[in-house]
Structure formats: C-alpha cells, structure tokens
MARRO-489297 format. One record per residue (C-alpha): x, y, z; residue in one letter. Coordinates in steps of 0.02 Angstrom, whole numbers, plus 50000, padded with zeros to 5 digits. Layout:
N
XYZA/...
***
This chain:
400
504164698052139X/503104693152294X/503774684952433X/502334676752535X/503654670852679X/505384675852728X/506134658652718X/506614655352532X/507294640152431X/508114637752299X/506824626952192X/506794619152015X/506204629451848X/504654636251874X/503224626451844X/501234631851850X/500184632052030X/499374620252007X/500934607451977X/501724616352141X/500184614152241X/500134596752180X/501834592052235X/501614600952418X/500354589652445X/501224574752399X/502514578752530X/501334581152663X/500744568252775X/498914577252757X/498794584452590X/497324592352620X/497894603452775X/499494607152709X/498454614852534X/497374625052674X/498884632152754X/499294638252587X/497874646152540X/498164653552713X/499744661352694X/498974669652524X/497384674852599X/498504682852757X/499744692552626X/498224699352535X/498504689952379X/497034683052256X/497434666952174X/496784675052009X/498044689752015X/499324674952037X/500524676151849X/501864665651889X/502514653852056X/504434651952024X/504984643252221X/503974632652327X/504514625252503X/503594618052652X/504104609552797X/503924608952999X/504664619353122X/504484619853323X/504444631753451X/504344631253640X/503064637553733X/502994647353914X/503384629153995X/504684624153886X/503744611853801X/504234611353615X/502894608153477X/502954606853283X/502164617853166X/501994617852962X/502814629352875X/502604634352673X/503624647752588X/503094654452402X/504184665052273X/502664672052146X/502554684752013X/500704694351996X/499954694351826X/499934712851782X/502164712351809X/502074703751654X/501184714751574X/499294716351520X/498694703351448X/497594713151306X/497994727351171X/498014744451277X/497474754251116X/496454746250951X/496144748050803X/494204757350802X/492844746850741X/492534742550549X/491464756050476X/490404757150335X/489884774750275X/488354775050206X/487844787350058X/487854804850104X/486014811950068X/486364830550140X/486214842050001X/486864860050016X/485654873750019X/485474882549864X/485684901949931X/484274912249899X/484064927849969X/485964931149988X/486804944449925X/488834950449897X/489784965549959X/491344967949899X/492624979150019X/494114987349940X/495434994050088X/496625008150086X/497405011749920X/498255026549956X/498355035249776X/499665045149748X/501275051349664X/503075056249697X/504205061449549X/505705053649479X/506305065149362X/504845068049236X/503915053449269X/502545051849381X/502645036249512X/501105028649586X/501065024949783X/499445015749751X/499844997549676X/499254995949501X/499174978449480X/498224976449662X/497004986449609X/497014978049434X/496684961749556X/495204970549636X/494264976249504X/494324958149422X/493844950749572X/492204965249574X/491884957449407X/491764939649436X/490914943149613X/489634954349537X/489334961449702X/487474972249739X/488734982849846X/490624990749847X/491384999949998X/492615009049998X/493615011350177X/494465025050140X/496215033950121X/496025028349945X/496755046249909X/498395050049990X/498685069149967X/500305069750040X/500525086749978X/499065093650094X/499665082750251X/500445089150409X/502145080950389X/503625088050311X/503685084450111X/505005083250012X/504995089349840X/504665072649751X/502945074449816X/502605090449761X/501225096649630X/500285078749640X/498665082849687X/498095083949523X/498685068549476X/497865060049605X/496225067949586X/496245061449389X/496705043349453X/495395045449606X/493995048349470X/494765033749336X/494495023749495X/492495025849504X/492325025149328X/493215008449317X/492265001049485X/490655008049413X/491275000249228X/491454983249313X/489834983049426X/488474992949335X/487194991349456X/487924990349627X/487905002949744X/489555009549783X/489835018849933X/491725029149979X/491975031550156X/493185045350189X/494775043150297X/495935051950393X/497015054550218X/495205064150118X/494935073450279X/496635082250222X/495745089050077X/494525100850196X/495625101550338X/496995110350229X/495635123650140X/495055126550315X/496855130550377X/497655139650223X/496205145950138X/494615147450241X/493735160150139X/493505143449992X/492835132250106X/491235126650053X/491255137049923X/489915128949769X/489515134849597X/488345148549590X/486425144749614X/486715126449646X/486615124549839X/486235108849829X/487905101749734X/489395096749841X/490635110249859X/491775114749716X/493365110749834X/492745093749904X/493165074649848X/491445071649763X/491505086549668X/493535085549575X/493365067349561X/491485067649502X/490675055649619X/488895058749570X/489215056149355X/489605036349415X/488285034949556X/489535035849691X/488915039649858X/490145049749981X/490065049850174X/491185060550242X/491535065550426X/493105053350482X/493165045450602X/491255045550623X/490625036550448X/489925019750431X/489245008550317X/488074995750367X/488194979550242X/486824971750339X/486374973350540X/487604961550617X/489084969650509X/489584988150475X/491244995050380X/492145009250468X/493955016950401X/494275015550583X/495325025550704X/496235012150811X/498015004050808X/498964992750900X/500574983250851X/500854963150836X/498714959650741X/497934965050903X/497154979350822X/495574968050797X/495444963950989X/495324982851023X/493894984550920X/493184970551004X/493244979251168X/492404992351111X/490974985350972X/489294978551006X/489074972050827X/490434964350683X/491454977450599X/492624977750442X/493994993250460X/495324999750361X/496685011750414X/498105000150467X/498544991350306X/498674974850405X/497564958550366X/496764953850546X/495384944750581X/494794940050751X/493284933650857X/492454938351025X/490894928051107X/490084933851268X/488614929551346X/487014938251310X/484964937651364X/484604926051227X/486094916751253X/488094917751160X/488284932751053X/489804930350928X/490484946350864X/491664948350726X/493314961650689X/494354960750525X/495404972550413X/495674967550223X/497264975250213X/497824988250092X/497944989749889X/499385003249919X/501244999349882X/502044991950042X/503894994150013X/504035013250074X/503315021849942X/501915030150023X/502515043250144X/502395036050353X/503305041250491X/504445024150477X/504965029150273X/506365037450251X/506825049750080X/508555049549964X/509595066949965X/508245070049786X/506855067249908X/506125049849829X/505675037049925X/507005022349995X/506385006149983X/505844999550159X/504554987850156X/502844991650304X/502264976950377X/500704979150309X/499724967250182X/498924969450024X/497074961749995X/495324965249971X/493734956250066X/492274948249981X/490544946950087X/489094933950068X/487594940750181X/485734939950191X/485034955350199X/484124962450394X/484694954250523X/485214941150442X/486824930950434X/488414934350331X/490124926550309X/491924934450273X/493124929350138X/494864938450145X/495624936749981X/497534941250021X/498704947649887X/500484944849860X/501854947049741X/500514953249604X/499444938049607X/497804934349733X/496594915949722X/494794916049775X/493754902649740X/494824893249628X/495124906549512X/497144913249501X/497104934649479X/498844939549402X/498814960949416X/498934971949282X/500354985049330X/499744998249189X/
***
C-alpha cells in the first residue's frame, strides 16, 4: 500500500478513482480546486495516475494553522489509501506459448559421398595364452575379435590398422611369469598369422597395415638381450626378406599383403593428413589420456596402448582462423577381467590368472575420410558383454 498523507480514515469498500474523485468534489464547496489539490498531493508523492491499481480510503477536509502573528487561517486537506497496479500483479502472461508455426517441406537433400573412403582401426588384442591344465586359454577375446572382423566385412574398408600389442608375448616380457604362461609363444605366433589371414579373408583388397607396440618390441628386445648373435639373422642369400626371428617373418606378413612398421614408439600411420594412428606411449588415469595427446599433437590422432575408449577435442586459434584437433582410443579386443598379465593382476598358487576385471573397454573404430587433406569423421563402435551395434546392425561374437 501507498499512503499519500499521514492522516487516514476509515472509509467505505473500495470503490474506483474515479467514483472517489467524484464524491470529493461533491463535498467541496469548489469542486474543481479541491480535484487540483488532489492531483497535487499525487504529483508531490511521485505517483502517476496510470500506475494507480486500486484507491481503498479517501478523506478531505480543512484544517488551520496560525501564523507568526497569531492569526489563524484554514487550509484543505485530502488524505488517499492506494494500491499501484504492478502489487497486484502484471496484468499480462510473463511467459507464452511461441507463435503458431508451419514447417514447410524440407528440400535439403544429403550429399551422396563421393570421393570418401573407410578405414577400419582394430586396438590392442593382446594374443596370448596361459595354461589350465592341458588346455590352452586365450588372453585375446575370441568373440571381440569375431565382432571385428564382421564389422571389416560389412564396412569393406580400402584400409585396416592395426595399433598394436596385438601379440602379447608374456613369456619374452620383463616381469616375473608364472608357469601358466610358459611355452606360449608358439601358440601365439599360429593365432597372430590366423589373424591376417582372416582380416585379409574378409577385406581382399584393402591395405592392411600392423603397427608394432611396446608388447612386439618384446620379440627383438628379448633376442637382443638373451641371444644377440640371432638378431637379424635371415635365410641365406635373401637380404632382402625380413629376418627369420622377427613378427613378419613367423607370422608370414608378406603371403597376406600385410605391411609391418616397426620401431615403437616411433610408427605412424597416416589415414589421411588431418588424422594419423599411433600405438601411443602416454597414460594418464580417470579418460584424460586424450587431453595429453592434445598437448602435445598438431594434427588428430587415433592411439592404442591403454585399452580405454576416450575421445576428446581441442580448438585453438590459428593464421587462418580455429583449428579443431581430434584424440581418441578405440579400446581393446583383449579379455578385460585379469587374464592378460598387468601389474594390477594377480596369479592363483598354480599360477593362472584370478579374475579381476581392468577398467579398460573393448571396441574397435570405423573411419569415413576423404582422401589429402580432406575431412574425416570417427565412429567408435564399443563392445560389451559379446555383442557391439553400428549402424543399425546387432554383432553377437563368435567365442571359437
């Protein structure tokens, strides 16, 4: 409430202004000077007769006061009891409903994509074996890689890469073994070379290209240490052929048109100029692996190495204006549940392998890209519990 005067009365039900007005002026001798003094008192209490909501008391009448020579004199008096429009609230809805719309047809017509072409990028499998008893068991996943090499099928991709540590070679590693692992390196060279066969079964004329990781660099690394004499060693009068003791050569690389880089940490594949695939060399806990890379790389990269799916973005400003870089991992397609040997796994009094499941993440990548320097775009396709979906199509894996 407003009070326009300190002298109040207690009127009648409220009635409009203009009815008040009306009935001040009947009580005054001059109607017309009483409505003045009125608009008066308003005008001097900084009130707008259009902000006026409500007058609830009304009261005028004459007073007198004396002056320096004790002469008295009358003088009108008016006293108003109002309420301003907006303490009733607004008078119109605060939010709306938006305006009627009518969509019209949609005439944009997606691009039919010429020029494009598909990578496919298979992660850390880890292939391997422990024993239980007889039988040989697999610290790959089976049915992941099962998932993979469907997925290569449908895709039909001009190009596979391979990250790396898709051989495990525990046997040849610098941590203690335990007998469970022993006398597998065999076996895993006869899976490693199944492996090309069935990628180069399922994608005839891609080019498939195996990046070694810190796991193949084992291989050489152990010769060099235990038996330095074999290193390099190739078959006589064939200088030219990769050495007798090397990853191309046991697993047969060049029979299924496999090319080999090794040299971890420093190999790269380049899918197109913007993106390269590295096995990679850096980890950091809680996904912020990617953001390290991001630090460091001028261009997108795809890396392997810490079994993890992470994907992350970085834009800074360049000469021709923002530069968006991007850093993901696909994951693994190795078991996750303690099988393969880490420094968190932890061995039964036979030496096998207790079940403690990595936080790590099974998956592969799929990559649309125009070749040069031209554009590309990511799909993760993340496996779980044996099954993976990419582009509406459900992949149940085959555990052999």
């Amino acid at each position: 409430m407003t009070t326009a005067c300190a002298d109040i009365v207690e009127g009648s039900a409220p009635v409009s202004l203009g009815d008040q007005l009306q009935a001040a002026a009947d009580a005054a001798l001059t109607p017309k000077d009483r409505l003045g003094r009125l608009a008066d008192l308003l005008e001097r209490n900084g009130i707008d007769v259009d902000d006026i909501g409500q007058i609830s008391k009304v009261n005028l009448w004459q007073g007198f006061y004396k002056d320096a020579d004790g002469e008295a004199h009358t003088v009108d008096m008016a006293g108003v009891v109002l309420s301003p429009k907006w303490a009733e609230g607004p008078q119109w809805p605060v939010i709306q409903q938006g305006p009627a719309i009518k969509v019209p047809a949609n005439t944009v017509k997606p691009t039919v994509v010429d020029g494009w072409e598909r990578a496919v990028v298979l992660p850390d499998m880890q292939i391997g074996y422990y024993r239980t008893g007889d039988q040989l068991e697999p610290t790959h996943d089976e049915a992941a890689i099962s998932i993979a090499i469907a997925v290569i099928k449908d895709v039909k991709p001009s190009l596979i890469v391979m990250v790396g540590d898709n051989a495990d070679f525990p046997e040849l590693g610098k941590y203690r073994l335990s007998p469970a692992y022993a006398r597998t390196t065999q076996a895993t060279i006869d899976r490693v070379t199944m492996l090309v066969a069935q990628l180069r079964q399922a994608a005839p004329g891609a080019r498939i290209v195996y990046l070694a990781g810190n796991h193949e660099e084992r291989l050489p690394n152990y010769i060099l240490d235990n038996a330095a004499a074999a290193f390099g060693l190739r078959q006589g009068h064939l200088p030219d052929t990769w050495p007798v003791l090397s990853m191309p050569f046991l697993c047969r690389f060049d029979e299924f048109g496999v090319e080999y880089l090794p040299g971890y940490p420093a190999g790269s594949v380049w899918i197109n100029q913007r993106l390269r695939v590295i096995h990679g060399d850096k980890v950091a806990s809680g996904g912020s692996t990617a953001h390290k890379y991001l630090g460091t790389e001028k261009t997108s990269v795809i890396y392997g190495h810490i079994h993890r799916h992470e994907l992350a973005y970085r834009t800074r400003e360049d000469y021709d204006g923002p530069k968006t870089i991007m850093a993901a991992s696909p994951g693994c397609l190795a078991r996750t549940d303690g099988a393969v040997p880490s420094t968190k796994g932890g061995i039964d009094l036979d030496g096998r392998p207790v079940v403690r499941h990595e936080d790590w993440q099974q998956g592969l990548a799929v990559v649309e890209y125009e070749p040069g320097d031209g554009r590309f775009v990511y799909e993760p396709i993340i496996i779980h519990g044996g099954w993976a979906r990419h582009r509406s199509r459900i992949y149940v894996g085959n555990p052999l």
